[in-house]
OpenMM code with the backbone's topology and positions (N, CA, C; nanometers):
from openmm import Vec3, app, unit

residues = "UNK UNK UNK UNK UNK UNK UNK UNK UNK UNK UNK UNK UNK UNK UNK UNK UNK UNK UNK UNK UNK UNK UNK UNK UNK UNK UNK UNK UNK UNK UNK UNK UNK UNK UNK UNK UNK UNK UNK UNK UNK UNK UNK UNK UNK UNK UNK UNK UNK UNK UNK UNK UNK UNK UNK UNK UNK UNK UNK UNK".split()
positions = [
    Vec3(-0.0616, -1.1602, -4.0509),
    Vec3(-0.1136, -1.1570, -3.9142),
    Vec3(-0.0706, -1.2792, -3.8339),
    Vec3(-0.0770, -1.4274, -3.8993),
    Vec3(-0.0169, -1.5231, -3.8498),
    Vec3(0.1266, -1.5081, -3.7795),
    Vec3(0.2374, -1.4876, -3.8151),
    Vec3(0.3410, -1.4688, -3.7997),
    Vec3(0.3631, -1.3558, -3.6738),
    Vec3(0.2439, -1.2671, -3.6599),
    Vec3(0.3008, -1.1862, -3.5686),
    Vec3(0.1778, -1.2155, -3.4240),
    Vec3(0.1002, -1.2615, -3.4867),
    Vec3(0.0461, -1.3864, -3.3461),
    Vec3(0.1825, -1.4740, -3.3118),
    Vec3(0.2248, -1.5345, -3.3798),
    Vec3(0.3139, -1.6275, -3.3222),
    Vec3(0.4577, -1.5857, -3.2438),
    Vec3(0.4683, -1.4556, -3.3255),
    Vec3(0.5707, -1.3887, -3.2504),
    Vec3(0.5261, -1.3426, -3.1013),
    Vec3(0.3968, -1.3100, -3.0579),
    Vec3(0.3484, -1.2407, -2.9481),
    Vec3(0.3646, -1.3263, -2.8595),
    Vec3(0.2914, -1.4404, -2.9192),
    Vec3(0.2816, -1.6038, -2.8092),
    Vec3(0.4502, -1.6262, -2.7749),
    Vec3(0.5383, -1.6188, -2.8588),
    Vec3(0.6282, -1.6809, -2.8232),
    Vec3(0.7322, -1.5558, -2.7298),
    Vec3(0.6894, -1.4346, -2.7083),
    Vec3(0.7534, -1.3776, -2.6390),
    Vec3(0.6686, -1.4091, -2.4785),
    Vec3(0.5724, -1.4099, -2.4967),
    Vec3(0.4702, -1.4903, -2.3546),
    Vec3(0.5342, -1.6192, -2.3236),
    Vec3(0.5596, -1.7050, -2.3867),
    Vec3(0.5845, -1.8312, -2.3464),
    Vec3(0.7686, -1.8152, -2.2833),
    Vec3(0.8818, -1.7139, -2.3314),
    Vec3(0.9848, -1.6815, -2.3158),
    Vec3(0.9765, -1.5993, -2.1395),
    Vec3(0.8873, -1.4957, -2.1299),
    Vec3(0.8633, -1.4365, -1.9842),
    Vec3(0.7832, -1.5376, -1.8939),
    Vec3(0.7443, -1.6303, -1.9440),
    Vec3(0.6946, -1.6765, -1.8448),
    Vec3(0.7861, -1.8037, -1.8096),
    Vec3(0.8612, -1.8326, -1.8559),
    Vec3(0.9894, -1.9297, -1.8237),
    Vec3(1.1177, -1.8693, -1.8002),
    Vec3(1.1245, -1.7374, -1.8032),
    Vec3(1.2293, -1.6585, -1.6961),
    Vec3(1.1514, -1.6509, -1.6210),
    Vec3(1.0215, -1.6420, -1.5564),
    Vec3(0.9765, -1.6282, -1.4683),
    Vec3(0.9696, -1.6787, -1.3501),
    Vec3(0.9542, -1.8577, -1.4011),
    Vec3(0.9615, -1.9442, -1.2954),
    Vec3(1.0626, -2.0075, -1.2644),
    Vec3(1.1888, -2.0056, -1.3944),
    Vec3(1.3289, -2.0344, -1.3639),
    Vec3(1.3695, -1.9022, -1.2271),
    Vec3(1.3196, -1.7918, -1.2396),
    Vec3(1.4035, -1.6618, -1.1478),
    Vec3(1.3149, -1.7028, -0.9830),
    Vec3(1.1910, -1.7435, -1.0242),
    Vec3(1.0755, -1.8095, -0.8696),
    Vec3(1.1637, -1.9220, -0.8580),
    Vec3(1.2120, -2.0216, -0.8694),
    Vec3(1.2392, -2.1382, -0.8429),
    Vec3(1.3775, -2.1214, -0.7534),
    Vec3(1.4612, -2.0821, -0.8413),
    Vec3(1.5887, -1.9801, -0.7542),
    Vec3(1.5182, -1.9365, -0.6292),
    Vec3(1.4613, -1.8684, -0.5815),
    Vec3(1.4052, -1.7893, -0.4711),
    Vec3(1.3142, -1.8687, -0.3728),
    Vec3(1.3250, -1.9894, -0.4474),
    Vec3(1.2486, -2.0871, -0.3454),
    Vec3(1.3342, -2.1692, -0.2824),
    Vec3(1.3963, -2.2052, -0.3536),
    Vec3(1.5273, -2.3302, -0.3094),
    Vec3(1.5905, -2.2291, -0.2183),
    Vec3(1.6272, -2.1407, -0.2463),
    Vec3(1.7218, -2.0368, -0.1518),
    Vec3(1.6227, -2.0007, -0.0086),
    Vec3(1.4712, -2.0099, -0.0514),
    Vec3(1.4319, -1.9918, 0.1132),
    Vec3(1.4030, -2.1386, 0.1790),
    Vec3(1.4401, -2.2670, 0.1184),
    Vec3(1.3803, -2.3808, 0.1704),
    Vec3(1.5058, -2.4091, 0.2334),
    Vec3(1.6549, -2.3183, 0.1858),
    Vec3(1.7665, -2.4118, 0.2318),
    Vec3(1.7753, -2.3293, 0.4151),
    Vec3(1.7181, -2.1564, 0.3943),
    Vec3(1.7353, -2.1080, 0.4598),
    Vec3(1.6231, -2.1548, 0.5770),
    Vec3(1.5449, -2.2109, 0.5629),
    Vec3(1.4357, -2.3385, 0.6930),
    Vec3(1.4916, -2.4046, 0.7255),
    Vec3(1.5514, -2.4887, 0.6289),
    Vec3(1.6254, -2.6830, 0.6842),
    Vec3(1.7412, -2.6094, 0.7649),
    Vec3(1.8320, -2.4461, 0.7474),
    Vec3(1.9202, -2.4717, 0.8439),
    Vec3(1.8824, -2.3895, 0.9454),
    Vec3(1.7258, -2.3329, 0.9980),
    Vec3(1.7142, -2.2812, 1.0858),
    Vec3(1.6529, -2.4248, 1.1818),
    Vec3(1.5959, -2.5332, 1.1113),
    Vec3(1.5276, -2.6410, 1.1758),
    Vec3(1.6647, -2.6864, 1.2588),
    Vec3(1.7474, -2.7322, 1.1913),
    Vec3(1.8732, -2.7964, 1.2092),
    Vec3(1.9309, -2.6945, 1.3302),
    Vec3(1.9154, -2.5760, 1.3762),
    Vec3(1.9657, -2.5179, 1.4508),
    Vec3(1.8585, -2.5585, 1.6164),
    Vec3(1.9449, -2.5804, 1.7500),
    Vec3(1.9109, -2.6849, 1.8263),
    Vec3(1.9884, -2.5731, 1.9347),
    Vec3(1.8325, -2.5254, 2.0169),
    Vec3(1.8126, -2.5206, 2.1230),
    Vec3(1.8425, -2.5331, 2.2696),
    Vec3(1.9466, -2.5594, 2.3369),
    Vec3(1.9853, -2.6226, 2.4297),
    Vec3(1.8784, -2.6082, 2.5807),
    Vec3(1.7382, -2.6215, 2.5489),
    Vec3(1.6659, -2.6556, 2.6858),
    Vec3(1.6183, -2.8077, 2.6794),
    Vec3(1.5843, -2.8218, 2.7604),
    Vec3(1.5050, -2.9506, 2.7750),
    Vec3(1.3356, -2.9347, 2.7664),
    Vec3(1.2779, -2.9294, 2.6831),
    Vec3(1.1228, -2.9293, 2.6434),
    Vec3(1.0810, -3.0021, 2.7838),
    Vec3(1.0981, -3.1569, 2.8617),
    Vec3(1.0228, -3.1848, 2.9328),
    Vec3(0.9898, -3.1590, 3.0818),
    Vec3(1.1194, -3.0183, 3.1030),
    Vec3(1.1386, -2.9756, 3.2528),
    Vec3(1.0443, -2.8561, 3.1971),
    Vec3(1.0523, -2.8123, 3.0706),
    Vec3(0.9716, -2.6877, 3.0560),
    Vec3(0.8360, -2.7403, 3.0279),
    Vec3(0.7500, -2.8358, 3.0402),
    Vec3(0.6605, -2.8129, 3.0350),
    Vec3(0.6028, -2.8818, 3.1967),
    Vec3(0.6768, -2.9624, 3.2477),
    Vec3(0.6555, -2.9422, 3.4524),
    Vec3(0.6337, -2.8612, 3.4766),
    Vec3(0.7681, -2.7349, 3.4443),
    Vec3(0.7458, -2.6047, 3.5645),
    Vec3(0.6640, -2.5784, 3.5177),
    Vec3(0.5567, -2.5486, 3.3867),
    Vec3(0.4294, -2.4787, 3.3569),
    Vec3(0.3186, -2.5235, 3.4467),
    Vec3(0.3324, -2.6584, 3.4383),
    Vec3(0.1577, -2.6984, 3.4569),
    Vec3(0.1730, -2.7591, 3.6175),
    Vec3(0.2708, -2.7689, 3.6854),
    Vec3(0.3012, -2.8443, 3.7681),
    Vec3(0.3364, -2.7264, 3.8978),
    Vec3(0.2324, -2.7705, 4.0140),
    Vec3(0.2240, -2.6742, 4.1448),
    Vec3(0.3685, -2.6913, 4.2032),
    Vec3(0.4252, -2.7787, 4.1955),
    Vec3(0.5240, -2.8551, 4.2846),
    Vec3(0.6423, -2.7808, 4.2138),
    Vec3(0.7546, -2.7662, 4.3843),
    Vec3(0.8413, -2.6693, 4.3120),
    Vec3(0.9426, -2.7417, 4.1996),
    Vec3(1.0478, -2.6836, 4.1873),
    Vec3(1.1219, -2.6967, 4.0531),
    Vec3(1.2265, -2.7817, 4.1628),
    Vec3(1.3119, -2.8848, 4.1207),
    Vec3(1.3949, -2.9544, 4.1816),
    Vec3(1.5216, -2.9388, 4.1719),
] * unit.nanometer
topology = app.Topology()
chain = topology.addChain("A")
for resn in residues:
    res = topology.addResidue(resn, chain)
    for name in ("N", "CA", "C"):
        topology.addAtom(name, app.Element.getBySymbol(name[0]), res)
């Protein structure tokens, strides 16, 4: 009975380290896919856009 406890555990301990090796892959791959949407740059100016919001006075 020993031996095939140990066999059970050690197929648990085998799926659960493909598991987080195959999660870890899938994380790095969505963290790279953030840093290059952050890195991607806008061409307005944030401080004319927040004048024309709040500001009665026309646009110049």
């Amino acid at each position: 009975m020993e031996i095939e406890d140990l066999l059970h555990k050690t197929i648990q301990v085998e799926r659960q380290l493909k598991f987080k090796s195959s999660s870890k892959f899938a994380s790095s791959s969505s963290s790279s896919w953030r840093s290059n949407w952050k890195n991607h740059k806008v061409a307005t100016n944030p401080k004319e856009d927040v004048k024309g919001k709040y500001s009665n006075a026309p646009p110049k």
